[in-house]
PDB file of N, CA, C and O in Angstrom:
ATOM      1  N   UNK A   1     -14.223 -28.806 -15.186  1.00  0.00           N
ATOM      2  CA  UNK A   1     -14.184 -28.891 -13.742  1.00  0.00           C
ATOM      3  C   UNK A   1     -12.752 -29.121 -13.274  1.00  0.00           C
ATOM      4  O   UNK A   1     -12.080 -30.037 -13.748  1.00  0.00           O
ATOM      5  N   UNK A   2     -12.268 -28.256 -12.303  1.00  0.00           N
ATOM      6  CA  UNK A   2     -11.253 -28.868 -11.630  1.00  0.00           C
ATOM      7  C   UNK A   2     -11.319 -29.619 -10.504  1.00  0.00           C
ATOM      8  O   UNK A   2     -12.305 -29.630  -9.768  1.00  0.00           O
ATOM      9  N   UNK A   3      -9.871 -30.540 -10.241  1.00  0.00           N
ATOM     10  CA  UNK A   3      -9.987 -31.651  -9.277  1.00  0.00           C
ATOM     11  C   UNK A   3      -9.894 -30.853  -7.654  1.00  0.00           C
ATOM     12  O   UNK A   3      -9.534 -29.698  -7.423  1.00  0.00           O
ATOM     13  N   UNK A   4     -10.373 -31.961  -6.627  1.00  0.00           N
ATOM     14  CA  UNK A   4     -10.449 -31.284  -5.295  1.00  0.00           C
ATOM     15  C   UNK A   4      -9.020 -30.874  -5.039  1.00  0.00           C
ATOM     16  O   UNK A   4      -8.017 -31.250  -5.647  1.00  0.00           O
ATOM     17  N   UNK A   5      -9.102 -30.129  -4.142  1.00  0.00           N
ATOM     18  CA  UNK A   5      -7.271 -29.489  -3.562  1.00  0.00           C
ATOM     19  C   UNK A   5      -6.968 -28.372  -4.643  1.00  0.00           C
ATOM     20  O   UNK A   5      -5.913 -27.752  -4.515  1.00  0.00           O
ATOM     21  N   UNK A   6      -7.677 -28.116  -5.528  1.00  0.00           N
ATOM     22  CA  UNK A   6      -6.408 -27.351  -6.462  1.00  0.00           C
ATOM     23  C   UNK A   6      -6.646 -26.173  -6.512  1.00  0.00           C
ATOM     24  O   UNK A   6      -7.287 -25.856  -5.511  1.00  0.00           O
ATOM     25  N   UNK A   7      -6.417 -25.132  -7.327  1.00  0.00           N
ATOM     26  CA  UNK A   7      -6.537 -23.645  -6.602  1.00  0.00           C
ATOM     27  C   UNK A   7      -5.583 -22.608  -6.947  1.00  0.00           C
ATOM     28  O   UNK A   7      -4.912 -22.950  -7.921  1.00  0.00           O
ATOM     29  N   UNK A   8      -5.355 -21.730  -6.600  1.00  0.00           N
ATOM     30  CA  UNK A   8      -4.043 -20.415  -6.972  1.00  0.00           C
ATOM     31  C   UNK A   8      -3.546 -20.842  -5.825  1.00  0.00           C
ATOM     32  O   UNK A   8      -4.146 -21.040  -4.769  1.00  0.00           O
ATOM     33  N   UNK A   9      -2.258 -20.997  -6.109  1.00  0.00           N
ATOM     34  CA  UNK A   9      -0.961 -21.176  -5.599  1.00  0.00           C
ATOM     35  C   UNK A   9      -1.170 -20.589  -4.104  1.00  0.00           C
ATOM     36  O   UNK A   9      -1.108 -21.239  -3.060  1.00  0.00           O
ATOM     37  N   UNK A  10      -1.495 -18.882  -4.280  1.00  0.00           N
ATOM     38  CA  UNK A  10      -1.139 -18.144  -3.183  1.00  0.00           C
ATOM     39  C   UNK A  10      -1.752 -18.525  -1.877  1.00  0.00           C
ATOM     40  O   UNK A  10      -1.315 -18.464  -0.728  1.00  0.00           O
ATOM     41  N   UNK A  11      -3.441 -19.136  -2.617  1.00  0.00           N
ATOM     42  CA  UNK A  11      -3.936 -19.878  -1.418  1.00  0.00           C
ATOM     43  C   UNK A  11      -3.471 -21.032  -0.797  1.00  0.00           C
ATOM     44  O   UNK A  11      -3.684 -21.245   0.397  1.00  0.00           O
ATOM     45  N   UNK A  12      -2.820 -21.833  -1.551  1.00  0.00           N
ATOM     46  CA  UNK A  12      -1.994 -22.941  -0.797  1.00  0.00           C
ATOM     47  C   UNK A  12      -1.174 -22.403   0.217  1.00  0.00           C
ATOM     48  O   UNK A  12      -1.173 -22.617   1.429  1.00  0.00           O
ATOM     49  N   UNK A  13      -0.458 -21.647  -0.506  1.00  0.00           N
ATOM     50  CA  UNK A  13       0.548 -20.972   0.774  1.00  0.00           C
ATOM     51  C   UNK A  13       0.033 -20.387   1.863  1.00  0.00           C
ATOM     52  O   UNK A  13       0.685 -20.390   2.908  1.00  0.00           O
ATOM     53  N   UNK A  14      -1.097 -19.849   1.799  1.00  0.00           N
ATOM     54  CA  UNK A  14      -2.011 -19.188   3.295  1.00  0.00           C
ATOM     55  C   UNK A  14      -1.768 -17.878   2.915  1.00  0.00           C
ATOM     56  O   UNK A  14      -1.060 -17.237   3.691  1.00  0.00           O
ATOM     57  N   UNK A  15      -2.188 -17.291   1.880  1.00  0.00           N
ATOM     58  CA  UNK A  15      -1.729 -15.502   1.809  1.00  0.00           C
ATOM     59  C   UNK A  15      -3.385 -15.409   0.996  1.00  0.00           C
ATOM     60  O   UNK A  15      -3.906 -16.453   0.604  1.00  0.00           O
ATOM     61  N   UNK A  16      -4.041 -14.151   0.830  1.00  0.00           N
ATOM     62  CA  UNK A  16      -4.618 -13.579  -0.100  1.00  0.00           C
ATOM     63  C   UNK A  16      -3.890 -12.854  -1.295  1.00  0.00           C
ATOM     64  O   UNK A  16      -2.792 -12.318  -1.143  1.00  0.00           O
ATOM     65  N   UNK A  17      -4.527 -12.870  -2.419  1.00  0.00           N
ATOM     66  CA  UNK A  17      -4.710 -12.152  -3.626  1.00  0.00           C
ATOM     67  C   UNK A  17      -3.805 -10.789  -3.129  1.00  0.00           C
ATOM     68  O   UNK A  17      -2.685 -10.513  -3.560  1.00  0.00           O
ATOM     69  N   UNK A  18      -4.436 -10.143  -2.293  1.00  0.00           N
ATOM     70  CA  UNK A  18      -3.689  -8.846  -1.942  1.00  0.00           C
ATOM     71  C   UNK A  18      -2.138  -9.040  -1.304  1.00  0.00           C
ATOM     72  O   UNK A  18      -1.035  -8.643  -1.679  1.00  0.00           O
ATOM     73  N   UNK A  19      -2.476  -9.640  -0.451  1.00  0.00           N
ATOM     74  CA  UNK A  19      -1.001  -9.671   0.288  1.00  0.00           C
ATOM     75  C   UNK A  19       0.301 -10.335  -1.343  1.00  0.00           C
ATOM     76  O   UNK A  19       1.257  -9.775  -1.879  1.00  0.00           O
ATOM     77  N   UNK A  20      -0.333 -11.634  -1.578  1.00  0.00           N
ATOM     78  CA  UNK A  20       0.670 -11.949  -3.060  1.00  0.00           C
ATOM     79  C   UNK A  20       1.428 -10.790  -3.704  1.00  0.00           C
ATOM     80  O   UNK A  20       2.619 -10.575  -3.931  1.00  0.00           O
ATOM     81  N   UNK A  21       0.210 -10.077  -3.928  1.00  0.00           N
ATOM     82  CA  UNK A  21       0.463  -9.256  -5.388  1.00  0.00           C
ATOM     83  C   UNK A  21       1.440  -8.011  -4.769  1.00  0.00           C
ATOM     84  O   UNK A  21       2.317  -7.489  -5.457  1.00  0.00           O
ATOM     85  N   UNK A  22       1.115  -7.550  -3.149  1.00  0.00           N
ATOM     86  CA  UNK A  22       1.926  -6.779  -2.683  1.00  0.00           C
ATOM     87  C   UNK A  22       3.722  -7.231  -2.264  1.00  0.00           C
ATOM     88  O   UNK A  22       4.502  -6.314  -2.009  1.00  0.00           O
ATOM     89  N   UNK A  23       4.060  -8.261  -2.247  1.00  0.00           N
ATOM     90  CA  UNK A  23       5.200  -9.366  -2.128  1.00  0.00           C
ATOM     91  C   UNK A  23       5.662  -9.281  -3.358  1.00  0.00           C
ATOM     92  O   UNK A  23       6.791  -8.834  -3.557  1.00  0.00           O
ATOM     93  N   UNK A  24       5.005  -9.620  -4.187  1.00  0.00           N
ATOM     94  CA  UNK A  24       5.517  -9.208  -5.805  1.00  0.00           C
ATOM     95  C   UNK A  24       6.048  -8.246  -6.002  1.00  0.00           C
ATOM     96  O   UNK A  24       7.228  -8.117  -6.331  1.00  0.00           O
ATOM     97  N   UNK A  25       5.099  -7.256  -5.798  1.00  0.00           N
ATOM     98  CA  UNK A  25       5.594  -5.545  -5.717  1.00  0.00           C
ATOM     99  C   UNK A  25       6.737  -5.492  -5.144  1.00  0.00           C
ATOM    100  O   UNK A  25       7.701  -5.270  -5.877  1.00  0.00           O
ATOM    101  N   UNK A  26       6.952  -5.661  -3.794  1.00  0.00           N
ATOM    102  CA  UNK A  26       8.171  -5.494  -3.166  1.00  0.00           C
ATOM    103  C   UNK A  26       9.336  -6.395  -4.160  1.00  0.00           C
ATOM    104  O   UNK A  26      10.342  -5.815  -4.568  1.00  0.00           O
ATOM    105  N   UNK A  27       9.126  -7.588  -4.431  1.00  0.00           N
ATOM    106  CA  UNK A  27      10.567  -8.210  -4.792  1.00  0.00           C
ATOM    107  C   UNK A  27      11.210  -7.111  -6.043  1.00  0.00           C
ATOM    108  O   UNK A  27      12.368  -6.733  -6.217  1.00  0.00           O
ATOM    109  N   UNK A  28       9.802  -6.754  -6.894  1.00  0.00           N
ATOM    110  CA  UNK A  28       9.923  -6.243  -8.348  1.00  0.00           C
ATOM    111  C   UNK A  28      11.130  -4.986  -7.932  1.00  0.00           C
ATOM    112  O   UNK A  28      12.300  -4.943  -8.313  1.00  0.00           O
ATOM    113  N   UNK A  29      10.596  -4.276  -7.271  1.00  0.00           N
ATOM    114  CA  UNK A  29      11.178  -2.655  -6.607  1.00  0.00           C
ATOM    115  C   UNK A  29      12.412  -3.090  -5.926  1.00  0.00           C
ATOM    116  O   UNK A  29      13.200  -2.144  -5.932  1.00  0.00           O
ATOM    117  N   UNK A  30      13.063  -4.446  -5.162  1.00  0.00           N
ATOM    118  CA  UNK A  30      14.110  -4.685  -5.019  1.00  0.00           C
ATOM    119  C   UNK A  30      14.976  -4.500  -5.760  1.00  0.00           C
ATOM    120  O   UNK A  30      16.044  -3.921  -5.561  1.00  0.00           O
ATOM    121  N   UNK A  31      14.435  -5.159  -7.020  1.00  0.00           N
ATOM    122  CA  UNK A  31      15.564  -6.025  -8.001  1.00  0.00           C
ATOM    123  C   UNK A  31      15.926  -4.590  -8.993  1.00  0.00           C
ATOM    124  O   UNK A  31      17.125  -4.488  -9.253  1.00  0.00           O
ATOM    125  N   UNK A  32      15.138  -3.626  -9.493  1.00  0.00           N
ATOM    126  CA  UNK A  32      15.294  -2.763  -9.883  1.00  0.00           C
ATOM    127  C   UNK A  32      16.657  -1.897 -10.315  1.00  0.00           C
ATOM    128  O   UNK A  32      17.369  -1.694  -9.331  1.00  0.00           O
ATOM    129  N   UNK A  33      16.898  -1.642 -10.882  1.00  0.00           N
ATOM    130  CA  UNK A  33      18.302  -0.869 -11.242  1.00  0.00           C
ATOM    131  C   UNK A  33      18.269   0.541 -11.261  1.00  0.00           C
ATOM    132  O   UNK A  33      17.592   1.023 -12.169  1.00  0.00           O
ATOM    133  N   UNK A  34      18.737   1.197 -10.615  1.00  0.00           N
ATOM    134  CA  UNK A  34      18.910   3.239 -10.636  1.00  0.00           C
ATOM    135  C   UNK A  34      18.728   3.314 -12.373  1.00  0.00           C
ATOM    136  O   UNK A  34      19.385   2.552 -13.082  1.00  0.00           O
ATOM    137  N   UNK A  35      17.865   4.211 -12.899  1.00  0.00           N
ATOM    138  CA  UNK A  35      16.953   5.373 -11.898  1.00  0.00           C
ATOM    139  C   UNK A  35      15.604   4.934 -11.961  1.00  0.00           C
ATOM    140  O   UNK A  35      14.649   5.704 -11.861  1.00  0.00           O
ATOM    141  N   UNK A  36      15.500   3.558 -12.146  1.00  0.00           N
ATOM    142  CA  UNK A  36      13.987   2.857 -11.974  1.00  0.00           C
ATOM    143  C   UNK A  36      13.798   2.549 -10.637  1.00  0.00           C
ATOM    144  O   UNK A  36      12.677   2.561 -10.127  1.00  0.00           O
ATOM    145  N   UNK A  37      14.944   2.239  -9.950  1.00  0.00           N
ATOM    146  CA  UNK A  37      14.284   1.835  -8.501  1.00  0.00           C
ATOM    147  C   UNK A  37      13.646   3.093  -7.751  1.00  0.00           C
ATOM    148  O   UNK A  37      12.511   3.140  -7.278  1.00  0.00           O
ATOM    149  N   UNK A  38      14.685   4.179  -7.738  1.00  0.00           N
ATOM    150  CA  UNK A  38      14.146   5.428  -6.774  1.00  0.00           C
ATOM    151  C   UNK A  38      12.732   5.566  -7.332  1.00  0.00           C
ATOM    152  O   UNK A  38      11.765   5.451  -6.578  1.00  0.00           O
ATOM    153  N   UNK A  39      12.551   5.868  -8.958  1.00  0.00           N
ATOM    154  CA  UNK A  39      11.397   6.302  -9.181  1.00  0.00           C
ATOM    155  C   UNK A  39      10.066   5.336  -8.460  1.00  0.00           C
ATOM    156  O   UNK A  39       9.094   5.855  -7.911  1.00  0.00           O
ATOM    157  N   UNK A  40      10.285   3.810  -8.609  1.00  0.00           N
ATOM    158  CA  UNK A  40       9.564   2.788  -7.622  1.00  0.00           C
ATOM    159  C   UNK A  40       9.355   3.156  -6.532  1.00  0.00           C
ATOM    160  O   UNK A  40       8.220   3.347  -6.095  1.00  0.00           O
ATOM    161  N   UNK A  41      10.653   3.363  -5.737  1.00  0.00           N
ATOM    162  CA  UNK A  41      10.557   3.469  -4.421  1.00  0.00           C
ATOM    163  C   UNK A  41       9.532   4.855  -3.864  1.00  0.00           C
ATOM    164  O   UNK A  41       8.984   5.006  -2.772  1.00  0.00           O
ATOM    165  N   UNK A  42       9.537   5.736  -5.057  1.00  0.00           N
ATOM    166  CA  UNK A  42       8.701   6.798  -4.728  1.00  0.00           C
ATOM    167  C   UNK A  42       7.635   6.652  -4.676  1.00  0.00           C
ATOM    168  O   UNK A  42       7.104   7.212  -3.718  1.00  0.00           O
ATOM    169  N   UNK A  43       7.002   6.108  -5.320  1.00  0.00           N
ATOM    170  CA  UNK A  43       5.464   5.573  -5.727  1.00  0.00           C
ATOM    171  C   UNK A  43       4.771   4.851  -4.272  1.00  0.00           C
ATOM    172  O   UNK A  43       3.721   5.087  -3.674  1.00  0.00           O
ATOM    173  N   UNK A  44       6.135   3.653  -3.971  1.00  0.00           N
ATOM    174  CA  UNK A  44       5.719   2.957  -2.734  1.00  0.00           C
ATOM    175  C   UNK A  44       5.037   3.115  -1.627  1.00  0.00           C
ATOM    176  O   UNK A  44       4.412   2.304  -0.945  1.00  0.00           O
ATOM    177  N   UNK A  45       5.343   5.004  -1.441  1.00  0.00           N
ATOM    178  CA  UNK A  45       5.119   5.385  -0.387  1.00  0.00           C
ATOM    179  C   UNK A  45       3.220   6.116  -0.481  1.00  0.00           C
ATOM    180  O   UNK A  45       2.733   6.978  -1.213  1.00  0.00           O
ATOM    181  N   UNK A  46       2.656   5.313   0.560  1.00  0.00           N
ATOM    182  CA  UNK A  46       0.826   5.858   0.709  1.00  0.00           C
ATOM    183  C   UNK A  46       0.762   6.545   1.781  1.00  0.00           C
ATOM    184  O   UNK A  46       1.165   6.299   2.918  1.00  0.00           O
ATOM    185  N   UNK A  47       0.097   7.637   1.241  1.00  0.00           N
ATOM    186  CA  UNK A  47      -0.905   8.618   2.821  1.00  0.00           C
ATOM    187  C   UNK A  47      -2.204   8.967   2.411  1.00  0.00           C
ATOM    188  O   UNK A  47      -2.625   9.139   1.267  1.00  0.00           O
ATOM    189  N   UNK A  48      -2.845   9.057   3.603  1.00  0.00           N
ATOM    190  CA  UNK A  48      -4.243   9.538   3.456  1.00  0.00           C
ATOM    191  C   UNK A  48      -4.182  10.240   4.621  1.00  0.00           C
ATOM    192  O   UNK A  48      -3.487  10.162   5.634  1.00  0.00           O
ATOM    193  N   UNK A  49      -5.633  11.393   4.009  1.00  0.00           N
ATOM    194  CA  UNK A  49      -5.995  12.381   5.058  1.00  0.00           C
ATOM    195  C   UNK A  49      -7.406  12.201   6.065  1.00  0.00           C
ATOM    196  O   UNK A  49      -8.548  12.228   5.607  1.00  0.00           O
ATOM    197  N   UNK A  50      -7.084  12.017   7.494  1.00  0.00           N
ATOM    198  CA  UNK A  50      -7.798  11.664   7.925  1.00  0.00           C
ATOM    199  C   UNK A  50      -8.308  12.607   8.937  1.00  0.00           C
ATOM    200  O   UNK A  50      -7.540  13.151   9.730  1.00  0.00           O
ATOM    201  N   UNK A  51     -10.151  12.913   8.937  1.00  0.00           N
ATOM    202  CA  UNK A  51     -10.411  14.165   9.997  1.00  0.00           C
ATOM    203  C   UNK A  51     -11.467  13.872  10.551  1.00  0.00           C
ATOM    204  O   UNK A  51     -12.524  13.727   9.937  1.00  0.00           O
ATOM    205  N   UNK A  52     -11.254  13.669  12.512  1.00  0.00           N
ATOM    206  CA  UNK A  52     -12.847  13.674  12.970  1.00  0.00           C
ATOM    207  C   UNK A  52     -13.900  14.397  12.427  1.00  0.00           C
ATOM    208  O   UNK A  52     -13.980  15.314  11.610  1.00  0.00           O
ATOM    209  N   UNK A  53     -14.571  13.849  12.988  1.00  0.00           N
ATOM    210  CA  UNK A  53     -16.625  14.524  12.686  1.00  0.00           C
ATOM    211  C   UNK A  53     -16.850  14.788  13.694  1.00  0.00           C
ATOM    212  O   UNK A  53     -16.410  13.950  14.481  1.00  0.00           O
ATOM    213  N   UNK A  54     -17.547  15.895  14.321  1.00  0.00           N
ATOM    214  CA  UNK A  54     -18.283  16.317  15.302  1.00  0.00           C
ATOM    215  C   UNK A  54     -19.333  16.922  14.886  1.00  0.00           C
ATOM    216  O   UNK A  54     -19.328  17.772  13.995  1.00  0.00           O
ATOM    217  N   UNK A  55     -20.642  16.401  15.704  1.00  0.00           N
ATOM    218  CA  UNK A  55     -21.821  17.264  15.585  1.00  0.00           C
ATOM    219  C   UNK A  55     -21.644  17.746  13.924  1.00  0.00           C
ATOM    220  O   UNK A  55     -21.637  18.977  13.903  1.00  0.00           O
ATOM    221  N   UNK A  56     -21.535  17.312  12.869  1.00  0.00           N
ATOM    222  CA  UNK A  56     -21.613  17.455  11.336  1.00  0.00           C
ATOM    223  C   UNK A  56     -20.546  18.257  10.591  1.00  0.00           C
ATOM    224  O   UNK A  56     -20.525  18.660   9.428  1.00  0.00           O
ATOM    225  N   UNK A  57     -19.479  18.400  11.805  1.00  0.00           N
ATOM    226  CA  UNK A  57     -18.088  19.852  11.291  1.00  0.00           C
ATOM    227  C   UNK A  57     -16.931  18.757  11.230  1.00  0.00           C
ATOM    228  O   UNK A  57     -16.655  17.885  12.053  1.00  0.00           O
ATOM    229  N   UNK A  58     -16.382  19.043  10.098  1.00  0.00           N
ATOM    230  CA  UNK A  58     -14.606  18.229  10.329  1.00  0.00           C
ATOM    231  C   UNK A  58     -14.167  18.853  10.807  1.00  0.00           C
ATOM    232  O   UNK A  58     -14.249  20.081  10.810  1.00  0.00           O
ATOM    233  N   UNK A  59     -13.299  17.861  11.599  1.00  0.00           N
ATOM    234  CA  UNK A  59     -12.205  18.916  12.851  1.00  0.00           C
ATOM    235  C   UNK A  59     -10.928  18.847  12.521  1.00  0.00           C
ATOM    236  O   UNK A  59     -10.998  18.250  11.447  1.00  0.00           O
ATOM    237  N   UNK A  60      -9.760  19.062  12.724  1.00  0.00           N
ATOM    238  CA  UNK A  60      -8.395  19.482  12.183  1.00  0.00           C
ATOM    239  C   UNK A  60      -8.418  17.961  11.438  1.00  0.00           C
ATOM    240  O   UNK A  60      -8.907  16.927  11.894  1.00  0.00           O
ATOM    241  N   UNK A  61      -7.587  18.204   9.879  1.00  0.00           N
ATOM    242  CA  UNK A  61      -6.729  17.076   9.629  1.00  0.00           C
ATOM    243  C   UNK A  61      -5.889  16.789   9.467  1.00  0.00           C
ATOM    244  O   UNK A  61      -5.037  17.619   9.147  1.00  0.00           O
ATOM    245  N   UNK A  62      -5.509  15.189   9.597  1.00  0.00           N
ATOM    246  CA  UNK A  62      -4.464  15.095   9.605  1.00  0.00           C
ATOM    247  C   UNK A  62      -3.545  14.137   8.555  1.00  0.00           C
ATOM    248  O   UNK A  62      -4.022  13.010   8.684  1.00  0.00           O
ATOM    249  N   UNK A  63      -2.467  14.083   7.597  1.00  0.00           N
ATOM    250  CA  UNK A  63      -2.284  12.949   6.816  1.00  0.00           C
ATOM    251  C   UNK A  63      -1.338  12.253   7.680  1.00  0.00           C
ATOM    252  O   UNK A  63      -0.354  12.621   8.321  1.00  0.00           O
ATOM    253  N   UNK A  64      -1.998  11.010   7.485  1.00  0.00           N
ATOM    254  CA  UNK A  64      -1.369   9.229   8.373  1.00  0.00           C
ATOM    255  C   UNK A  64      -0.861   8.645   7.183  1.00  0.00           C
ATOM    256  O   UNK A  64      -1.598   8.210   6.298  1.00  0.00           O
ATOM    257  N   UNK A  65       0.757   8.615   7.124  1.00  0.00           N
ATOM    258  CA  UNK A  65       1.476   7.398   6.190  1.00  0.00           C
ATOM    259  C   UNK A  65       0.812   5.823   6.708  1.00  0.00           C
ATOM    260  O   UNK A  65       0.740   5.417   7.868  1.00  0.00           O
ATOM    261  N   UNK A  66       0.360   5.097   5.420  1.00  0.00           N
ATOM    262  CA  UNK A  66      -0.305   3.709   5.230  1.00  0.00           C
ATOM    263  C   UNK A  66       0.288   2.557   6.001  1.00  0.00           C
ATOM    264  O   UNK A  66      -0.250   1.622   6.595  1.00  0.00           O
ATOM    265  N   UNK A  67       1.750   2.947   5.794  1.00  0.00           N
ATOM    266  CA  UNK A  67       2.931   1.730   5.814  1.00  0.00           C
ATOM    267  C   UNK A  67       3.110   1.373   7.967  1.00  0.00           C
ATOM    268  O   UNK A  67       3.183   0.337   8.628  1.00  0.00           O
ATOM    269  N   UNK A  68       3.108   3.063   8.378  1.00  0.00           N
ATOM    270  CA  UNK A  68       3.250   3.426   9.958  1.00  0.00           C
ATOM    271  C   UNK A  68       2.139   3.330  10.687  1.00  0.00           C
ATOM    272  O   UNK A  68       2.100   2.723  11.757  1.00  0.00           O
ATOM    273  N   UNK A  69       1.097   3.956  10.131  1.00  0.00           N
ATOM    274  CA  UNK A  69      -0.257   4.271  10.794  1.00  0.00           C
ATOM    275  C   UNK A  69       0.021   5.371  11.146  1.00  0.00           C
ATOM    276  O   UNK A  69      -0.906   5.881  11.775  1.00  0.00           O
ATOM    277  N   UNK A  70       0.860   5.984  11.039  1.00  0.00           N
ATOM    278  CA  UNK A  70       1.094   7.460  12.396  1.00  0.00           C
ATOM    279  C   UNK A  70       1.214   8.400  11.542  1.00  0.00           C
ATOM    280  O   UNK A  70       1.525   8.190  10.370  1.00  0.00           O
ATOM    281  N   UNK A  71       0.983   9.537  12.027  1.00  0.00           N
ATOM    282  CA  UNK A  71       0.461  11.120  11.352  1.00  0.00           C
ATOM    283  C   UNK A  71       2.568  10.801  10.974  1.00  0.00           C
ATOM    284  O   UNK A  71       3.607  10.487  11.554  1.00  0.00           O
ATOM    285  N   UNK A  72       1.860  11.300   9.189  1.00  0.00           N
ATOM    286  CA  UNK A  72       3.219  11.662   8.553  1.00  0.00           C
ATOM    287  C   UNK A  72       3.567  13.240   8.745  1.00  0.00           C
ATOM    288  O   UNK A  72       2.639  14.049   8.770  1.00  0.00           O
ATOM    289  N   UNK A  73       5.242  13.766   8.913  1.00  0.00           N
ATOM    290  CA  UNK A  73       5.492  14.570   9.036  1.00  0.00           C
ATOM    291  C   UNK A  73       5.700  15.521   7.123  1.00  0.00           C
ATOM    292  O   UNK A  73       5.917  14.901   6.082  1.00  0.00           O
ATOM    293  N   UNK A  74       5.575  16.738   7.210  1.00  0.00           N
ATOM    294  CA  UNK A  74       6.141  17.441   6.219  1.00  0.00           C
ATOM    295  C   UNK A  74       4.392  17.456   4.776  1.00  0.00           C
ATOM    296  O   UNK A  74       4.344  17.931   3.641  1.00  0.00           O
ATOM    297  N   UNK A  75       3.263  16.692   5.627  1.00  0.00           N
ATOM    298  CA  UNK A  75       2.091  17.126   4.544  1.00  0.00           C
ATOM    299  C   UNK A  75       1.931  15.729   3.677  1.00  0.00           C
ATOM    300  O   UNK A  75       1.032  15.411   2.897  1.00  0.00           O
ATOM    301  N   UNK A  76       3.224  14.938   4.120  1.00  0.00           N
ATOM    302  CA  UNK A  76       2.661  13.269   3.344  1.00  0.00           C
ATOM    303  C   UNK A  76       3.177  13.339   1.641  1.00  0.00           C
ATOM    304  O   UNK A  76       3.757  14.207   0.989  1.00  0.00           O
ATOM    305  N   UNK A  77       2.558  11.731   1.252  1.00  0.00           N
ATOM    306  CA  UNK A  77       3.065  11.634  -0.277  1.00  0.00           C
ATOM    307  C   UNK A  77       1.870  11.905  -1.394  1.00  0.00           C
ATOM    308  O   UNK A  77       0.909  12.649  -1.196  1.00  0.00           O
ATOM    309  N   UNK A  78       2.036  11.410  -2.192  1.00  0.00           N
ATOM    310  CA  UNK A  78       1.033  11.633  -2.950  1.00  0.00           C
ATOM    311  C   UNK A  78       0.327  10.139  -2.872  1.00  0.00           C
ATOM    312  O   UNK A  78       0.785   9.026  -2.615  1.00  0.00           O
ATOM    313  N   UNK A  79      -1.128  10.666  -3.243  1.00  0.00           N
ATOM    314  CA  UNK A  79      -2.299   9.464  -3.081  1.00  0.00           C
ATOM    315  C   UNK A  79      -2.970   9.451  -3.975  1.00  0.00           C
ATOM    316  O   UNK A  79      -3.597  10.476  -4.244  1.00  0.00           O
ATOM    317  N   UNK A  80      -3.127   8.053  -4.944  1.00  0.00           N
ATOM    318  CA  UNK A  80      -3.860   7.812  -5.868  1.00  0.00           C
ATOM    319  C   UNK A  80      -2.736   8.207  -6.863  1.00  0.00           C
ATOM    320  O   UNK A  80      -3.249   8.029  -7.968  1.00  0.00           O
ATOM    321  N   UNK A  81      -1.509   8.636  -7.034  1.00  0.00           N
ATOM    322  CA  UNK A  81      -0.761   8.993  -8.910  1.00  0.00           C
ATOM    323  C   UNK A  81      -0.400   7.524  -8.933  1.00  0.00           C
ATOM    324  O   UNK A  81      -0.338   6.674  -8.045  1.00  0.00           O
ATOM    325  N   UNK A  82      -0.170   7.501 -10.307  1.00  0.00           N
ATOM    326  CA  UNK A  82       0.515   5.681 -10.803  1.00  0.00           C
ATOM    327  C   UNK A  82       1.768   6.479 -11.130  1.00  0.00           C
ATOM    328  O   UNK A  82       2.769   5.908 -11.561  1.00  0.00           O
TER     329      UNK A  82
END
């Protein structure tokens, strides 16, 4: 059993699991040295393709960068490669 108060760190601080591990990410991809950082920095970048529904038809789509919210220009990055 553990004692009352105690816990993962990140929750002390007021963050979730996700947000932590994404803070991590970022410091990691800071500290990085050429030609590991660019290759990082490439990865960093998320889009998804997003398309109304009408009456059961998708209607135009469009890919929205993760980081902006806003329709990315040039067709977006790649989604889902490690």
């Amino acid at each position: 059993m553990s004692a009352a108060g105690t816990g993962p760190f990140y929750r002390a601080a007021g963050m979730t699991y996700l947000r932590y591990s994404n803070l991590c990410a970022d410091y990691l991809r800071n500290v990085l040295k050429e030609p590991f950082k660019a290759k990082a920095m490439q990865r960093q970048v998320i889009s998804y393709r997003s398309a109304p529904f009408a009456d059961g038809k998708a209607g135009a789509s469009t890919v929205v960068d993760l980081k902006t919210g806003m329709p990315s220009k040039g067709g977006g990055g790649v989604t889902g490669e490690l």
